[in-house]
C-alpha positions in Angstrom: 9.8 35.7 -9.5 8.9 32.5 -7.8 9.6 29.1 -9.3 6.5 27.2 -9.8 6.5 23.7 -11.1 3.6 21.7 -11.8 3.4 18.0 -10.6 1.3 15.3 -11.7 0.9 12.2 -10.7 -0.2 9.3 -13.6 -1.0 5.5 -13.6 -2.8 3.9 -17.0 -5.1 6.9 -17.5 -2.6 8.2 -20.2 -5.5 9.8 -22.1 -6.4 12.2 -19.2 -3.3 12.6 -19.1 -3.3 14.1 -22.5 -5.6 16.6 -21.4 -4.1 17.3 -18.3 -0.8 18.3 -19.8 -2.6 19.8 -22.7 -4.1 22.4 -20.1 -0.9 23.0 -17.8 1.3 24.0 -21.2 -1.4 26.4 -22.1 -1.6 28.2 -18.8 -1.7 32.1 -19.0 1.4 32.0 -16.3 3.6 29.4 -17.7 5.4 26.7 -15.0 8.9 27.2 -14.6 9.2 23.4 -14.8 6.7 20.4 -15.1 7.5 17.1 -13.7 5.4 13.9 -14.2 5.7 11.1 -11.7 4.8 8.1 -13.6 3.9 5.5 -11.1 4.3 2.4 -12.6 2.0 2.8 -15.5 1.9 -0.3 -18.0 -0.7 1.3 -20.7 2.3 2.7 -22.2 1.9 5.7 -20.8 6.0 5.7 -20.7 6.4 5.4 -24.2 3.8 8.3 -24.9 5.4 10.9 -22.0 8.9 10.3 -23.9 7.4 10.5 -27.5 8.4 14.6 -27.9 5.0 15.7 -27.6 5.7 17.4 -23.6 9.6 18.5 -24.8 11.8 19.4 -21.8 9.1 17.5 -19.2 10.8 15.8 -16.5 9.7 11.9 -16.2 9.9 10.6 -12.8 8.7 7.2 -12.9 8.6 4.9 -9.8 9.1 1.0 -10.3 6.0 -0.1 -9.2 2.5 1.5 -8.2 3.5 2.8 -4.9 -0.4 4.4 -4.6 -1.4 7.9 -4.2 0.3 8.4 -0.8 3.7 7.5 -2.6 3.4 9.0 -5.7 2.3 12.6 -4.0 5.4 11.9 -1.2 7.9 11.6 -4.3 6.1 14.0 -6.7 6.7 16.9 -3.5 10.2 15.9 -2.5 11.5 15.8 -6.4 9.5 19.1 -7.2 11.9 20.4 -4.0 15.0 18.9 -5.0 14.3 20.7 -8.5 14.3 24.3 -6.5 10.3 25.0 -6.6 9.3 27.8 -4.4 5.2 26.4 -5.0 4.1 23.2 -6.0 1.3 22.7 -8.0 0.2 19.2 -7.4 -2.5 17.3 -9.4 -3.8 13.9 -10.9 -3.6 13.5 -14.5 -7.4 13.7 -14.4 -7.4 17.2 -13.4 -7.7 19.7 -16.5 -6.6 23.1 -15.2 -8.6 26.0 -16.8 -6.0 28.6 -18.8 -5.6 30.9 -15.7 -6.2 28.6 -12.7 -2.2 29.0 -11.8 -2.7 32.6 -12.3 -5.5 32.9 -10.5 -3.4 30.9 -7.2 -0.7 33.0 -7.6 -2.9 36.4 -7.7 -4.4 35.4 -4.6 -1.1 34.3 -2.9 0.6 37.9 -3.7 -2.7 39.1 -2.0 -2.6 37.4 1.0 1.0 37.9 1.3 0.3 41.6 0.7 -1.7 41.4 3.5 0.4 40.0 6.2 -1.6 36.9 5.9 0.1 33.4 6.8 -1.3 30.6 4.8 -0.2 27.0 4.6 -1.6 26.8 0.9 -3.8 27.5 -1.7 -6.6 25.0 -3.4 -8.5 25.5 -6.6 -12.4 25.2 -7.1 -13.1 22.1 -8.7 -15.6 21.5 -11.0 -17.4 17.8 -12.5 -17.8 17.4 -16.3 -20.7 19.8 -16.0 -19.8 23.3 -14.7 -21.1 24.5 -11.5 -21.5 21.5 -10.1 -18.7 21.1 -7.7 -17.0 18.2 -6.2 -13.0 17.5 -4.4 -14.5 20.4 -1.5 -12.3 21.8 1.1 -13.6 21.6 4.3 -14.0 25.0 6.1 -10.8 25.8 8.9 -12.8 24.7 12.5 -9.1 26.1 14.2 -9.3 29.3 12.2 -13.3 30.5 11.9 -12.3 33.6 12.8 -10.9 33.9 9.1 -13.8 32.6 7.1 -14.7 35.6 6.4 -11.8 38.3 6.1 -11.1 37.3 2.3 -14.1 36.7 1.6 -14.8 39.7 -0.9 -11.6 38.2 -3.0 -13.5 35.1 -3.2 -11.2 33.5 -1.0 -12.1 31.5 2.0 -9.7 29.3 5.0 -9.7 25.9 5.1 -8.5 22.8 6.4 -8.9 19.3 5.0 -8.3 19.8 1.5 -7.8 16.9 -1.4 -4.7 17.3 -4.2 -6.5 18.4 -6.8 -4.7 21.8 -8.3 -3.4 22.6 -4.1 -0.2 24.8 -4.6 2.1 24.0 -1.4 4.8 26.3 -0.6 8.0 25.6 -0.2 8.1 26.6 3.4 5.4 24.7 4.2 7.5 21.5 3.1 10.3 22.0 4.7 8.4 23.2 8.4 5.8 20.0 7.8 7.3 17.7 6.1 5.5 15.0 3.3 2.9 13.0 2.7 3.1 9.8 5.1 3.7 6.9 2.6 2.5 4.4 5.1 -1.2 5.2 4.5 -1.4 3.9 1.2 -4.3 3.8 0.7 -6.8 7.0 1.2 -6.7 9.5 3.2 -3.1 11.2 2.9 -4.5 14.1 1.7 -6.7 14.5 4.4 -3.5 14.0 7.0 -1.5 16.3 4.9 -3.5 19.0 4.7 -5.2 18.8 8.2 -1.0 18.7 9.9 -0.2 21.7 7.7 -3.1 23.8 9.0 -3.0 23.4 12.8 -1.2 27.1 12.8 -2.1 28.2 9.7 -4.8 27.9 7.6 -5.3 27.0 3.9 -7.1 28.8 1.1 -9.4 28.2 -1.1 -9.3 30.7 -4.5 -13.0 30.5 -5.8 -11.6 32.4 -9.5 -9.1 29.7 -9.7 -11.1 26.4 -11.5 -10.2 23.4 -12.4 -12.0 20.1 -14.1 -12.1 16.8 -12.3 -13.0 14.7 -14.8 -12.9 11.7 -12.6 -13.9 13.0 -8.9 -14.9 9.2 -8.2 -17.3 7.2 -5.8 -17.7 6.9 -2.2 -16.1 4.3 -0.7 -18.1 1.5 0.6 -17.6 -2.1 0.9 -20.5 -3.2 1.2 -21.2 -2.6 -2.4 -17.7 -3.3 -3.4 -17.4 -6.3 -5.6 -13.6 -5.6 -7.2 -11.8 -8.4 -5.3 -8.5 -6.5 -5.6 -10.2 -3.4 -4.1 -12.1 -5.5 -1.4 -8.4 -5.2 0.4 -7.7 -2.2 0.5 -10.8 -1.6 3.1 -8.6 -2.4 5.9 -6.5 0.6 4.7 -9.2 2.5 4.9 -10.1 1.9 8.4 -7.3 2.0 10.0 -6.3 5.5 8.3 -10.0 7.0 9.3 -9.0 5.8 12.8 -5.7 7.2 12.9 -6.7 10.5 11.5 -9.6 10.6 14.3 -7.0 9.8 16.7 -4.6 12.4 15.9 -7.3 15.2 14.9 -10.3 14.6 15.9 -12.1 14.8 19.5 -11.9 11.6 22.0 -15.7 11.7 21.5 -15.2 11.3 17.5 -13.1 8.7 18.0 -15.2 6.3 19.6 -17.8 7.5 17.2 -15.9 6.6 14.4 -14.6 3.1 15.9 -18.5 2.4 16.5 -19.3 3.1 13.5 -17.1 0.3 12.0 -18.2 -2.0 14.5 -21.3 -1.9 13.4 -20.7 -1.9 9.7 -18.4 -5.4 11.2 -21.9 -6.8 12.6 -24.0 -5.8 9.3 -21.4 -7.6 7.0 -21.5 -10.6 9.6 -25.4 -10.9 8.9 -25.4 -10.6 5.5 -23.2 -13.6 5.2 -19.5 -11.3 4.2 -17.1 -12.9 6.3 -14.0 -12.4 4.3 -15.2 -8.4 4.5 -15.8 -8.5 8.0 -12.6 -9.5 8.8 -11.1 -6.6 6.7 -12.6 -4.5 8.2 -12.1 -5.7 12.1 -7.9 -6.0 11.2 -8.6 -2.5 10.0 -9.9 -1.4 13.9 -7.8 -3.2 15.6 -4.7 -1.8 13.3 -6.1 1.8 13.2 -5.8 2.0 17.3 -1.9 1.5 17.1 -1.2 3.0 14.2 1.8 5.1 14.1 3.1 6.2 10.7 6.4 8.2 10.3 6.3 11.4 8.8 9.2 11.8 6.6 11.5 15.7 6.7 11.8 17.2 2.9 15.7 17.5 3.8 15.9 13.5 4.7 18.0 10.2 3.9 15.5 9.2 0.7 16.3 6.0 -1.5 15.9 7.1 -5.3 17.1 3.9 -6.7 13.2 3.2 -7.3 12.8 6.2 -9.4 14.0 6.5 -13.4 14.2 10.0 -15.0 14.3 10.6 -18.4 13.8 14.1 -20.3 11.9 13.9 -23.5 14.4 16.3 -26.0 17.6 16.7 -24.1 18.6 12.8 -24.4 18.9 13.1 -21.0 18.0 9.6 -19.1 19.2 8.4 -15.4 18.7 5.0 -14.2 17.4 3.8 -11.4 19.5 3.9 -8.5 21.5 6.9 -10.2 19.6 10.0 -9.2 21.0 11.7 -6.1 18.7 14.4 -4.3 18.7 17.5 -3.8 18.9 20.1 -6.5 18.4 17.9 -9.4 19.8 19.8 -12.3 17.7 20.1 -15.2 16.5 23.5 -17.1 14.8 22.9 -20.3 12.7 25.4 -22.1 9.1 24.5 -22.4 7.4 24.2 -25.8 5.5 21.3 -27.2 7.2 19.8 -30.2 3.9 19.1 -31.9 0.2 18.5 -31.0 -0.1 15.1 -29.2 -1.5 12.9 -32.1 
């Protein structure tokens, strides 16, 4: 049987958490092992993962907020140093319904039944009301020819995908390598998934759902008026930039670059300097931008990360966890209802 462990990555939303966790211990197919990559929370989110309530969870937590292109880089390199065969990877505001791993895994056996290669699986996510849908794949362009082979076991390829409930194979990890830190922030999800799928497509299972209780906003900086969000625009940019440079067509490119240029010029008329010139440093960095993709098997500096294991008194500081093949097998079973 295959390993599985579930990954989710946290920072101050402790009470989605809650639910989050809540739903992955109730799972029809239990996870061989859970690991929670706290990353840098200060809500007390620490004290809450290491009350009992999760006993035998693995507590990763980083030792600052190192965004989601960290967090997910860290959260798939330690799920592979712990032996997973699939990662499930999440946010804590993602509430799995009880057979949504099951529901992967069916559809994995199938495809592998079939012959078929696959770079990974995605759940079908759903908003607080059901049936409306958010977090969408976007169909495979490189592999139309499969849109509709699975199509009677409600699965269909894709490309772009987001991390909410994706389960990544381990060979997929170790041929592709991680999410590139260096884009923090948005948009290494959309890398990610569109590097893994240039040979192989992804899937997405339409019987496996998931909640997303918080599928958030579109970005846009024009109506932006959190001053220590405003910054991140230039992040932004220059990651859209990139990704049309290493993905898209030459003619997309220029259509995306034109497309800040102008947004440069309406912010310029409207009086938003400061914002203009966020987003001009995020042009003129997103035409050089060259971010390393890091190997699963590589040199990686854990002295940031802590572990701790809630019920085995087992705690490691930080600069004392050494990768690979982290050693840890606790049994799963919550201690008590979370109070």
């Amino acid at each position: 049987m295959q390993k599985v462990i579930a990954v989710v990555l946290t920072y101050n939303r402790k009470e989605l958490l809650r639910k989050c966790l809540d739903a992955i211990f109730t799972q029809t197919r239990s996870c061989d092992d859970i690991i929670v990559i706290n990353n840098g929370s200060t809500d007390g989110t620490q004290e809450f993962l290491e009350s009992g309530h999760y006993a035998g969870i693995k507590i990763y937590t980083l030792d600052k907020n190192r965004g989601a292109a960290g967090g997910f880089n860290a959260g798939f390199r330690l799920a592979y140093d712990n032996g997973a065969d699939q990662v499930w990877m999440m946010d804590d505001d993602v509430v799995p319904d009880p057979d949504a791993l099951e529901k992967l895994l069916d559809a994995d056996a199938l495809l592998e039944g079939q012959g078929a290669r696959r770079s990974y699986l995605i759940s079908l996510a759903y908003s607080e009301i059901k049936g409306k849908w958010t977090n969408l794949p976007y169909l495979s362009g490189r592999h139309a020819s499969s849109w509709p082979t699975y199509l009677e076991h409600g699965l269909v390829a894709v490309g772009y995908s987001t991390f909410v409930s994706i389960l990544m194979p381990r060979e997929t990890l170790e041929k592709h390598g991680l999410p590139i830190q260096a884009m923090f922030i948005w948009g290494e999800d959309a890398e990610f998934t569109l590097r893994v799928t240039q040979e192989n497509p992804g899937y997405l299972v339409g019987s496996s759902l998931v909640q997303h209780l918080r599928p958030g906003t579109a970005i846009n900086i024009l109506a932006e008026n959190n001053s220590a969000r405003i910054g991140y625009y230039r992040n932004f940019v220059r990651n859209n930039i990139f990704l049309a440079r290493k993905y898209k067509t030459r003619r997309r490119l220029l259509s995306v670059i034109a497309k800040n240029l102008s947004l440069i010029s309406r912010l310029l008329l409207s009086g938003e300097i400061h914002k203009a010139h966020i987003v001009m440093r995020g042009v003129l960095q997103g035409v050089v931008f060259s971010p390393e993709i890091q190997a699963i098997d590589d040199d990686y500096d854990y002295s940031h990360i802590e572990l701790s294991v809630p019920g085995t008194n087992k705690k490691m500081s930080s600069g004392s966890i050494e990768g690979p093949n982290i050693q840890y097998s606790p049994s799963y079973q919550r201690s008590s209802s979370p109070s």
